[in-house]
N, C-alpha and C positions, 0 to 999 in steps of 0.2 A: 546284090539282092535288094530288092526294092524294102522300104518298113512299111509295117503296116500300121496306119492309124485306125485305132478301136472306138468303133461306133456305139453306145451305150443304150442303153430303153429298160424300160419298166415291165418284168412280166411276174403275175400273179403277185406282187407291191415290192416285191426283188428287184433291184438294180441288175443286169444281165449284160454282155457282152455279145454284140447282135453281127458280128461281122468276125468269120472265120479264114484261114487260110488252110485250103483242102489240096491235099498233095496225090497225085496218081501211083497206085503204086507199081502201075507199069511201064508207066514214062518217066515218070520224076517231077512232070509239069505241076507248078506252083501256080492258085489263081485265090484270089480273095474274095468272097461272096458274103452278099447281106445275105443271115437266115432270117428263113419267115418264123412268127410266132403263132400260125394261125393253122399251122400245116405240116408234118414229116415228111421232109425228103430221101423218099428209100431207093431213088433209082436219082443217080448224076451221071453225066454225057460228058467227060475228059474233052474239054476245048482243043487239046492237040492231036492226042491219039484216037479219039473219041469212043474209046472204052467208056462201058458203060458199070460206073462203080455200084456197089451195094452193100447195105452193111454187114461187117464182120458178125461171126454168131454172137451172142449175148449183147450187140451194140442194137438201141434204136433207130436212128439213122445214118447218114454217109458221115455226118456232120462232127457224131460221134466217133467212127472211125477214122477217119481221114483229115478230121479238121484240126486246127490249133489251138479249139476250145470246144468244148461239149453244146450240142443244143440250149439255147433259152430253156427247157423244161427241167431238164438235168442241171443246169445251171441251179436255177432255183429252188434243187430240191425237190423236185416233183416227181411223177413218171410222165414220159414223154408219151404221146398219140395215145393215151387212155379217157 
């Protein structure tokens, strides 16, 4: 398994963690992706299988389901796409 190096940024004067690893939960396929801070991503395209994920009930984005760390918003304490 490859590591992953954590990419860092500033959102709303919080330090945040801008780069997640989002897992398929119907392949298993692992991929690391910059999130955006400017934007909810509520539909992702599985690189392998190419299911198209969405998020879990009560989650904002994929990012928060699927990811290795929550959204920049949620990070910070926020609510997300509000």
């Amino acid at each position: 398994m490859s590591e992953i190096h954590n990419t860092y940024g500033v959102y709303q004067g919080k330090t945040v963690t801008l780069n997640a690893q989002l897992t398929c939960p119907h392949c298993g396929h692992r991929q690391t992706d910059l999130m955006p801070t400017d934007a909810c991503v509520y539909f992702y395209e599985c690189s392998q299988c190419r299911a198209i994920l969405k998020p879990l009930p009560g989650h904002c984005c994929v990012y928060c389901s699927y990811g290795t760390v929550a959204c920049p918003p949620i990070q910070a304490g926020t609510t997300c796409c509000s």
